[in-house]
N, C-alpha and C positions, 0 to 999 in steps of 0.2 A: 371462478377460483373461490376455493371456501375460504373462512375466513383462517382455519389452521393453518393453510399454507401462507396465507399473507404475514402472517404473527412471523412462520418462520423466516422469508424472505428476509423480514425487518430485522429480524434478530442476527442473518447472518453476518453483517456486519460489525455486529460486536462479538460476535465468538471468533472472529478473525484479528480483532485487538488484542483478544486478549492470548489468542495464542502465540502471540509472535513472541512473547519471551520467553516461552518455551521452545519453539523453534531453532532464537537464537543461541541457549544455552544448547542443544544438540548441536547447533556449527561451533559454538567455540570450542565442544567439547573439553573434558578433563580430564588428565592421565589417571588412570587409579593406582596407579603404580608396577612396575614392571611383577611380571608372573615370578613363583618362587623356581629359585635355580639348586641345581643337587647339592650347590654350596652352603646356603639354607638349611636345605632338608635334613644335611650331615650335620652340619655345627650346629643348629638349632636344636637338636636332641642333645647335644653334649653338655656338660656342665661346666660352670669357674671359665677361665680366661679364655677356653675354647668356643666356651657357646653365647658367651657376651656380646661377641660381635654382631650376633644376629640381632639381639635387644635393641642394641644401640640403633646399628643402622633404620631400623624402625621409626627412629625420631630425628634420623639426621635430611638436612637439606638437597643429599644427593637420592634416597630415596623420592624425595616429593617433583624430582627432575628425571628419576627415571635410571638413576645411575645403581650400577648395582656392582658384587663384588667382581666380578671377573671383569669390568671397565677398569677394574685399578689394578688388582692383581694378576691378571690373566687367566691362564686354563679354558679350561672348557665346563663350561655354566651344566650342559645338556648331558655329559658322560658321568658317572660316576667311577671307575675304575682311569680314565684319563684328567679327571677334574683338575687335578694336582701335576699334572705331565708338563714339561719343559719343554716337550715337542710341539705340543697344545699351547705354548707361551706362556706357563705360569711362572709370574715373578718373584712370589711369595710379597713375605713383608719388607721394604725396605732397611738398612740402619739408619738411624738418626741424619746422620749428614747427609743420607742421599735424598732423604722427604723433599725436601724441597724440588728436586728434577724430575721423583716420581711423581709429588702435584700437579708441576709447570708443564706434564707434558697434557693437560687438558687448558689446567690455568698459565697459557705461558705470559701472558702480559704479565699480570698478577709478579711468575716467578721472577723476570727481571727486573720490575719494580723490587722487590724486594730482596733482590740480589745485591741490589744498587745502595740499598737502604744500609744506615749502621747496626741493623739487624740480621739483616743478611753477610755484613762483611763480619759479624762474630759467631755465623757459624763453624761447629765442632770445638767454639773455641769456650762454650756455656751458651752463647748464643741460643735465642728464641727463633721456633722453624714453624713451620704450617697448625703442625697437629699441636702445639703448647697453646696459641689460642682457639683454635677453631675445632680439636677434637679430632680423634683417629677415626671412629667408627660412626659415634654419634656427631657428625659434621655440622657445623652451625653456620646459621647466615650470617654472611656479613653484616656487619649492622655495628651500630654505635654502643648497644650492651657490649660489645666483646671490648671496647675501650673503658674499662670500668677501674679502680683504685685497686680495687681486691687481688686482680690480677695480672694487672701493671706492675703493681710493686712485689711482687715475689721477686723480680729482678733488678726495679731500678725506683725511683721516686715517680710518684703521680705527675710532676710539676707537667713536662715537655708532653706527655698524651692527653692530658687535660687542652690544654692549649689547642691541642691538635684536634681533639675533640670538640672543641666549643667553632671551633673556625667551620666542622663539617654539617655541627647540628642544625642547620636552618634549610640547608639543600636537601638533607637526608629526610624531614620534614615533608619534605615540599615534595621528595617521590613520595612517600607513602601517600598525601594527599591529593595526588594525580592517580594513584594506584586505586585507591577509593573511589573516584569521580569514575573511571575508567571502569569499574566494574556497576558502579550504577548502570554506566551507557547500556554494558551488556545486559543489563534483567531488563531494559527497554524495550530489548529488541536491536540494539546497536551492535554492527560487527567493527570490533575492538583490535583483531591482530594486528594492525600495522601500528595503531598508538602503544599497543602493550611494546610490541618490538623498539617503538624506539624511546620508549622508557626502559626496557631493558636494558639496552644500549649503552643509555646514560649512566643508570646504575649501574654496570661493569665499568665505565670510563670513571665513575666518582671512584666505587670501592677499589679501583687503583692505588688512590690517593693514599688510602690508608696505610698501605703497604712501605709506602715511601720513607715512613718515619720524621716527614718534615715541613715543618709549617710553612715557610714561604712556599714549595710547591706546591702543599695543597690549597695557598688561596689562592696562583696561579692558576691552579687546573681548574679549581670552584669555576672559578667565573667562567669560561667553556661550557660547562657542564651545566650551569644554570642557562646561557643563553636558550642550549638545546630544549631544554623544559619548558620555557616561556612559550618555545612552538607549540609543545605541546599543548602546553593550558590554554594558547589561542584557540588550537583545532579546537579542543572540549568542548571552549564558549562557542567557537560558530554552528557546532551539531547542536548545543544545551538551545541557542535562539531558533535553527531550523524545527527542534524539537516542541517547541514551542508555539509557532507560526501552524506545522505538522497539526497541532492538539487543539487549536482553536477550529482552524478548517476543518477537524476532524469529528469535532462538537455540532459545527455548522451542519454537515452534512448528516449526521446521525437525526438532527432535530428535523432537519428538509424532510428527511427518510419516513419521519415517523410522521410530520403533516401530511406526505403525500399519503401515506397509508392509513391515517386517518381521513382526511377527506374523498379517498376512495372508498374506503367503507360508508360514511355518509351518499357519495353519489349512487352507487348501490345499495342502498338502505330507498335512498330515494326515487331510484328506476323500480325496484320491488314495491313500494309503497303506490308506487302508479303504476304498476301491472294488474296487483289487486283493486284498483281502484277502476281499472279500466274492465277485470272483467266480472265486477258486482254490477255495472251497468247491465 
């Protein structure tokens, strides 16, 4: 064996580390987002309040999940003459008071929490519904920005959403920093779906809370919600020490690799230096 082949032999071992986090980002894979639909194509070229919807949705949370307009609206995404057809099940736009059941029919926890809530029991009446925080077109994530003074008091005093927010800030925290940990695992090489799932999970059980409008539930429901996480962050830590244990053996063996392929090259360095020596005799 020459010595090129031996180099490669030794080498393949680490081009096999190193590809595995590219491996694992093609299993996680990432949506890139759903193909443009004649819904698009039509309102997209329009101008003013016709062709905004298309802008917005570009930036909204249901875009980055895949949701596109004929999941809310109906019709038919693929036809351009039936786009718009009732036969085709298009809904159009809701009025105001029905937002709420045309949300709940994707988000239905969500709507009955918030049915339930003193926000819910005013609406049509001024009452705050889906799209006043979270946006028609450009739909925004959940999150503790959308409990902010600016937009809390168009309606009411900061005092009761502050409260409600300071009670949520420490779990909402503690997902994103599972969220983070979790996508470390993945550029490792780590398959991640089952921990993202039930971090998902949880994160729809928390942003429940929010909907509720009220502080003893949501530290009722906190606590629940945090238990489930701590599983999580246990799993993290026993992959983070396998990963570990993984990375020293992994050293070990690289270095064996390359003694053994150094000391073969000297033993055949050595039988060659006594071939020629055997045949100057």
């Amino acid at each position: 064996m020459t010595t090129c082949c031996k180099s490669w032999i030794l080498t393949l071992p680490l081009l096999f580390l190193l590809a595995l986090p590219a491996l694992a980002a093609e299993d996680e894979g990432g949506a890139a987002g759903p193909a443009k639909t004649v819904c698009q194509q039509c309102h997209g070229g329009m101008q003013g309040r016709l062709g905004a919807p298309v802008g917005d949705w570009e930036h909204s949370v249901h875009r980055e999940n895949g949701i596109s307009c004929h999941d809310c609206h109906g019709g038919d995404p693929t036809d351009f003459a039936m786009a718009m057809s009732p036969d085709r099940g298009f809904l159009g736009a809701p009025e105001e008071a029905e937002i709420p059941a045309f949300c709940g029919r994707c988000h239905i926890g969500v709507r009955d929490d918030y049915l339930d809530s003193k926000h819910g029991r005013a609406l049509g009446e001024g009452g705050p519904q889906c799209v006043t925080c979270h946006g028609n077109h450009a739909v925004q994530r959940a999150s503790l920005a959308l409990i902010n003074d600016k937009d809390c008091t168009r309606c009411h005093s900061f005092g009761r959403a502050a409260r409600i927010r300071a009670a949520l800030a420490s779990t909402d925290n503690k997902i994103d920093d599972l969220e983070k940990a979790i996508d470390a695992l993945r550029r490792v090489g780590i398959a991640v779906k089952p921990l993202r799932g039930k971090v998902f999970s949880a994160r729809n059980n928390f942003h429940r809370l929010f909907h509720t409008v009220d502080v003893d539930r949501v530290h009722e429901g906190t606590a629940s919600v945090q238990a489930e996480l701590d599983k999580v962050a246990g799993r993290i830590a026993e992959i983070r020490s396998e990963l570990s244990t993984r990375k020293l053996w992994g050293g070990i063996t690289v270095v064996l690799l390359l003694v053994a392929g150094v000391l073969s090259l000297l033993l055949r360095k050595t039988y060659q230096d006594e071939e020629r020596e055997e045949a100057d005799r």
